[in-house]
C-alpha positions in Angstrom: -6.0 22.6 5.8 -3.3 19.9 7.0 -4.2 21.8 10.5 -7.5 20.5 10.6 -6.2 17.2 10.9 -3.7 17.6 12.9 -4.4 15.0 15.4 -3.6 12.5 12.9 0.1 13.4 13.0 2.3 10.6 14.8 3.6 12.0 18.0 6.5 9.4 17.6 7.4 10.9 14.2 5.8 13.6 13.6 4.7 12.2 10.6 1.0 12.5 9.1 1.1 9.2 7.4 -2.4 9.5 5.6 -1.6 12.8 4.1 -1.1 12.4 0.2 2.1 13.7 -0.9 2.5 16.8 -3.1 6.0 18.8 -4.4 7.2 21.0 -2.1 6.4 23.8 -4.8 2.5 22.7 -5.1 1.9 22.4 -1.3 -1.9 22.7 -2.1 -2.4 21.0 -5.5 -1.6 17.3 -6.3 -1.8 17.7 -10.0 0.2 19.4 -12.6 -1.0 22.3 -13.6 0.2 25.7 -15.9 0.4 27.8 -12.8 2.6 25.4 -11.2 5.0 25.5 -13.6 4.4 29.4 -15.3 6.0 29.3 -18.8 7.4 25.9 -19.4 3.5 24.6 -18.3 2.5 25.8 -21.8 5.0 23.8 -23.3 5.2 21.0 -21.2 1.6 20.1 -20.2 0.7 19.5 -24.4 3.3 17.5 -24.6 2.5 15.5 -21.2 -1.2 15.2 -22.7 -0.5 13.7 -26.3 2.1 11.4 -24.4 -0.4 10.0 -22.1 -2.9 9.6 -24.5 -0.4 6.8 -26.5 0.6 5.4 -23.2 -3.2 5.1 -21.7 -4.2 3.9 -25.5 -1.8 1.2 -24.7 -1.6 0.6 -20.9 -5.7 -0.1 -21.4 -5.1 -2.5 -24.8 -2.6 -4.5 -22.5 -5.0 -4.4 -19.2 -7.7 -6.0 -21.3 -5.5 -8.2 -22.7 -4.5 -9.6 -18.8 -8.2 -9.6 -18.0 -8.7 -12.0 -20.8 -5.3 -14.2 -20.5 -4.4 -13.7 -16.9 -0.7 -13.7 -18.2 1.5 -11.8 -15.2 4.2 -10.2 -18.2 1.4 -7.8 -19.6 1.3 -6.1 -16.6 4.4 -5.1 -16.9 3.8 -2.9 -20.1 0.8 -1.9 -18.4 3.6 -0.1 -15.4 5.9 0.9 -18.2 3.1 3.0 -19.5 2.3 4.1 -15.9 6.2 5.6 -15.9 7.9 2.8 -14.6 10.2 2.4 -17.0 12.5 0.2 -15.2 11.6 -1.9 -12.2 15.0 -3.4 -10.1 14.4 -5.2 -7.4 17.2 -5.3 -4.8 17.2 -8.1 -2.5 19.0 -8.7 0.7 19.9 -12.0 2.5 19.0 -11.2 6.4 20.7 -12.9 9.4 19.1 -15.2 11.7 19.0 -12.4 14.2 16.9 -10.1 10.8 20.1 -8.1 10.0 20.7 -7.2 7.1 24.3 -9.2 6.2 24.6 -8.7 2.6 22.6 -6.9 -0.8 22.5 -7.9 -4.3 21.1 -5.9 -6.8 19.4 -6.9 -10.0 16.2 -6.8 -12.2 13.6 -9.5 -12.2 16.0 -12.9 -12.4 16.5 -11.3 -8.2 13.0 -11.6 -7.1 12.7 -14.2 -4.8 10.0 -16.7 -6.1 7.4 -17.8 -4.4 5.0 -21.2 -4.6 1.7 -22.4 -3.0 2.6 -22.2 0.6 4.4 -19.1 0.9 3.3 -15.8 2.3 4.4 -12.6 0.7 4.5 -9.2 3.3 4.7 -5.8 1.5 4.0 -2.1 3.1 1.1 -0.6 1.4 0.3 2.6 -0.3 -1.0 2.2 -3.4 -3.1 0.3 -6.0 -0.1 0.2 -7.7 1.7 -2.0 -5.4 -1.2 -4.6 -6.7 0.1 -4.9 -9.8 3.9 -5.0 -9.1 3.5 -7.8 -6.8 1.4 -9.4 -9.3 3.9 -8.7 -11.9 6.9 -9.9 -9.5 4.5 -13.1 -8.7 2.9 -14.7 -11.0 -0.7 -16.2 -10.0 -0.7 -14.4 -6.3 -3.6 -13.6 -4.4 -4.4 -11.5 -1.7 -5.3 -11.5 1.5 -7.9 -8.9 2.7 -8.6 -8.7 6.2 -13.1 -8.6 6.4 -14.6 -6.6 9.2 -18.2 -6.1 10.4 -21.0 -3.8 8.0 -21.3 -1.5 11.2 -17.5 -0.5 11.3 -17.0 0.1 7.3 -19.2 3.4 8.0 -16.6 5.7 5.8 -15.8 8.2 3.7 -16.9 8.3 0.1 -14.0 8.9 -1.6 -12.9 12.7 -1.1 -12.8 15.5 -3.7 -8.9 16.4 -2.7 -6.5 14.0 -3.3 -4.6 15.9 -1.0 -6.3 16.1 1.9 -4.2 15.7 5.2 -4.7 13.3 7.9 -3.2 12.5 11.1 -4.4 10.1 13.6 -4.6 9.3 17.4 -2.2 6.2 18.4 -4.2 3.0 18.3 -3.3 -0.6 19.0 -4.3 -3.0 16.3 -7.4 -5.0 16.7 -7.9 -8.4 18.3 -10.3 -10.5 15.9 -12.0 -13.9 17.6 -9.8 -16.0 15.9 -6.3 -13.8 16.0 -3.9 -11.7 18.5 -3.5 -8.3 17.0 -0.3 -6.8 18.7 0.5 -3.3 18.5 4.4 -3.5 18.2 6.9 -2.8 21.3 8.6 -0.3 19.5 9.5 2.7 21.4 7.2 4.6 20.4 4.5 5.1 23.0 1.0 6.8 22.3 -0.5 8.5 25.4 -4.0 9.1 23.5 -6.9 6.8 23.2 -7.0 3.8 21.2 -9.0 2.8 17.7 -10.5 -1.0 17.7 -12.0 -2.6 15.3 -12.4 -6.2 15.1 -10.9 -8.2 12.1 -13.8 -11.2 11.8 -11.2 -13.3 9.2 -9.5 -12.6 6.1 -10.6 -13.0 2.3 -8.5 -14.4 -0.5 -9.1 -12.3 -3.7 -7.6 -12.0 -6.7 -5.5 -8.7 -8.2 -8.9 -7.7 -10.2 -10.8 -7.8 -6.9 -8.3 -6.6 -4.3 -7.7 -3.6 -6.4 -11.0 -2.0 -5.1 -10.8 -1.8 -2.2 -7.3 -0.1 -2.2 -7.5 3.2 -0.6 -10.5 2.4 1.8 -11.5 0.3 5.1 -11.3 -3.0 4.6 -14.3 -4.9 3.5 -17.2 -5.4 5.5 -19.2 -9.0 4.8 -21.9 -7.8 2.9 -19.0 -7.1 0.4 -17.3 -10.3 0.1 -19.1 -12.9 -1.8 -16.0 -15.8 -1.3 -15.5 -17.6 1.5 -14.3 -15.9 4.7 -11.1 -18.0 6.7 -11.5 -17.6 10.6 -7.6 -17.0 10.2 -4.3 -16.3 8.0 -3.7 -20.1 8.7 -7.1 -21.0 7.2 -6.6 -18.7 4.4 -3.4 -20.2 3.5 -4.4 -23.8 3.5 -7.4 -23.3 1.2 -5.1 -21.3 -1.2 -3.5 -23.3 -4.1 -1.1 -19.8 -5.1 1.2 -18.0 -2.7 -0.3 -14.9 -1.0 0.1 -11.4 -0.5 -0.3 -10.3 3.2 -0.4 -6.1 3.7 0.3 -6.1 7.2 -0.9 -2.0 7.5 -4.2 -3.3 6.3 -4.4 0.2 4.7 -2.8 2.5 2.3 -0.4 5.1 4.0 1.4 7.7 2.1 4.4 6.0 1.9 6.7 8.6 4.3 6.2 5.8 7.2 4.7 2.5 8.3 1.3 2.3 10.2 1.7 -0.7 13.2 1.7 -4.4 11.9 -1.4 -5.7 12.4 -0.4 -10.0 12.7 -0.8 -12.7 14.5 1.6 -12.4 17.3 3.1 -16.1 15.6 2.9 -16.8 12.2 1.0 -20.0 10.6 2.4 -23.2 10.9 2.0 -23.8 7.1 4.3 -20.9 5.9 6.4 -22.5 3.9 8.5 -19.3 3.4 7.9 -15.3 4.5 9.3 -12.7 2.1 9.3 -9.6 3.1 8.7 -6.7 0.3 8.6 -3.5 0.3 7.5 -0.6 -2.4 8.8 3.1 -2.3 7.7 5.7 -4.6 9.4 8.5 -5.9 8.4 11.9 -4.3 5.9 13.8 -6.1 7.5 16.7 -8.3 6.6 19.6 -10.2 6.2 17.4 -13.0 5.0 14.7 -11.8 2.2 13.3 -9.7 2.3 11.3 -6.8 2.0 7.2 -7.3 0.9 7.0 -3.9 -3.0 6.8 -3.3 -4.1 6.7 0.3 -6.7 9.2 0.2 -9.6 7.2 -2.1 -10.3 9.3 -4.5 -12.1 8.1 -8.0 -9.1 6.0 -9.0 -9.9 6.8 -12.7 -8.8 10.5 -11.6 -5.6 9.2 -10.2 -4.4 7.3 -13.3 -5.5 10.6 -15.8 -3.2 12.7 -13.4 -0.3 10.5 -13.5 -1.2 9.6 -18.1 -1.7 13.0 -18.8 -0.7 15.1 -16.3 3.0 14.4 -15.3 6.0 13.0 -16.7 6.1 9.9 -18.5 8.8 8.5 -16.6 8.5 7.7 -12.6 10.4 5.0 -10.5 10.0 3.0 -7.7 12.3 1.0 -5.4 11.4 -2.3 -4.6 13.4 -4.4 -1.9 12.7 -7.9 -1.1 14.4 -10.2 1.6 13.2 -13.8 3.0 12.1 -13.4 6.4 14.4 -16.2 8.9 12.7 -19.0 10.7 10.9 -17.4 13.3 12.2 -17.2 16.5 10.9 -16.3 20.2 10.7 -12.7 19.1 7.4 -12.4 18.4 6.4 -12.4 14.4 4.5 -9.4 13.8 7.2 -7.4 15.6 10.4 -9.1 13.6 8.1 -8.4 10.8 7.6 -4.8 10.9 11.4 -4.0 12.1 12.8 -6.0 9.0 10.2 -3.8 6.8 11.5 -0.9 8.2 15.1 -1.5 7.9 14.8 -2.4 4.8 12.6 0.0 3.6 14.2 2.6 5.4 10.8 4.0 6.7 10.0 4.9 9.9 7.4 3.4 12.0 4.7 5.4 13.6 2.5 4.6 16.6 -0.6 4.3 14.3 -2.8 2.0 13.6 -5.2 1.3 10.5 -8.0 1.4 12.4 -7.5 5.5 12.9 -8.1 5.6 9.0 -11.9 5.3 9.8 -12.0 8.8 11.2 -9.6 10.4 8.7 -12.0 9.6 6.2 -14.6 10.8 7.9 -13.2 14.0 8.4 -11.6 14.2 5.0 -15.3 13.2 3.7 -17.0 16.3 5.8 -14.2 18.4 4.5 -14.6 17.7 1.1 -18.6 18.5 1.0 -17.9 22.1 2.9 -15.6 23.3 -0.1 
């Protein structure tokens, strides 16, 4: 199938970065299953099911419980009974130049904190990554670009979690209000390009964010709060920090999509840090936490409650961007994410998302 799609693939990389991941051993199935495992499935996937059913008894007490209360430390039973039984974040004091000079690691007394004013940047491949930022940050919101009804013509969400992708380079989009850059990377794309326009940027909370994870952006019809002409406007009007997902989009976590910002960042950014979330690889035992194909995310959390081990992890790295200099932002942005991260970056842009999922869509409805 991943042939289908093969002009998705990065011709940087090589790298199909919209293809959900699967263990090496269940090339063509993203959940566990007893023919994956022969034998030990029998033994295992009982024991995996009664498991999940304790841990999604709780994870859903303590999600109401955060719906009611709003109170960021319940979310972090809510990931313990995802898998993530631990959560360190390492963080790393950068240069002036964005080198990395030095690392510390630790568990939550290492996240850098953030107030009204700041600007959080994080890669972007899951719902998931929702709720550890929330977690990490207390009282964030999030910042979701908005786009025109015509352009959010997509995919419903696809039968086949994994479902390959690969895309044709695009630069990012120019909005009327802000420069979308494509960065100068060396990474050149001979093919045509995707646009679509960003018309401003939404501030939403976690519980409204969350649902759009996955897909295109927002279109207007779907956004009921105010719409900033800018990131500048959008952080002004805000009284928490914000969350900024410079790949607008969820990728599958094996490299970054191009940064779409402002070629400058606001003028009211207090402080920039720069976060990024890496997933463990899919197993035999285990399903993927990334979701960047949008299936029914209800069938994504029963694979990973009852369907794969009970235990997962995840790396998060965090590191405060420097003042900015005359490189230009969006470029110093995605190089320090990469660094850090230790992803590659591809030639792609979120805007080649569009077609995957039309694709992915029309394949889904011929099987």
């Amino acid at each position: 199938m991943a042939e289908k799609f093969s002009k998705f693939r990065d011709p940087g990389t090589g790298i199909q970065v919209f293809l959900t991941p699967v263990a090496a051993s269940t090339s063509s199935c993203s959940s566990l299953s007893p023919s994956s495992l022969g034998p030990v499935g029998l033994i295992l996937i009982p024991i995996f099911v009664l498991l999940g059913l304790v841990r999604a008894l709780i994870g859903g007490l303590f999600w109401a419980l955060y719906l009611v209360s709003g109170s960021a430390g319940l979310l972090r039973v809510v990931l313990w009974t995802f898998g993530f039984i631990s959560l360190p974040v390492h963080t790393l004091s950068l240069g002036a130049s964005g080198r990395k000079t030095k690392s510390a690691v630790a568990g939550q007394s290492s996240v850098v904190a953030v107030k009204k004013g700041d600007l959080v940047l994080a890669n972007h491949s899951s719902w998931i990554d929702l709720l550890i930022l929330s977690y990490l940050h207390p009282g964030v919101k999030f910042v979701v670009p908005v786009i025109a009804d015509s352009d959010r013509q997509q995919a419903q969400p696809a039968k086949q979690a994994g479902q390959a992708s690969r895309r044709t380079a695009k630069k990012n989009s120019m909005s009327p209000n802000t420069r979308m850059v494509a960065p100068t990377s060396p990474l050149t794309l001979s093919s045509a390009t995707v646009e679509i326009a960003i018309l401003g940027y939404a501030v939403l909370p976690l519980t409204s964010a969350i649902s759009f994870v996955g897909h295109l952006p927002p279109s207007t019809c779907q956004i009921s709060s105010t719409i900033h002409p800018d990131l500048e406007s959008a952080l002004k009007s805000s009284s928490t920090a914000l969350v900024v997902f410079p790949e607008v989009v969820t990728s599958n976590n094996r490299a970054l999509l191009t940064c779409s910002l402002p070629s400058t960042s606001p003028p009211s950014a207090k402080t920039c840090v720069v976060t990024t979330i890496k997933y463990s690889p899919a197993s035999s035992t285990s399903t993927t936490s990334v979701y960047s194909v949008p299936t029914w995310k209800l069938s994504h959390l029963f694979n990973m409650l009852l369907l794969s081990s009970p235990y997962r992890s995840v790396a998060v790295r965090q590191a405060v961007l420097p003042r900015q200099s005359a490189e230009d932002w969006s470029e110093q942005v995605a190089g320090i994410m990469s660094t850090i991260a230790r992803l590659k970056r591809t030639g792609l842009g979120w805007g080649s998302k569009k077609e995957f999922l039309s694709i992915a869509n029309a394949q889904s409805k011929s099987l």
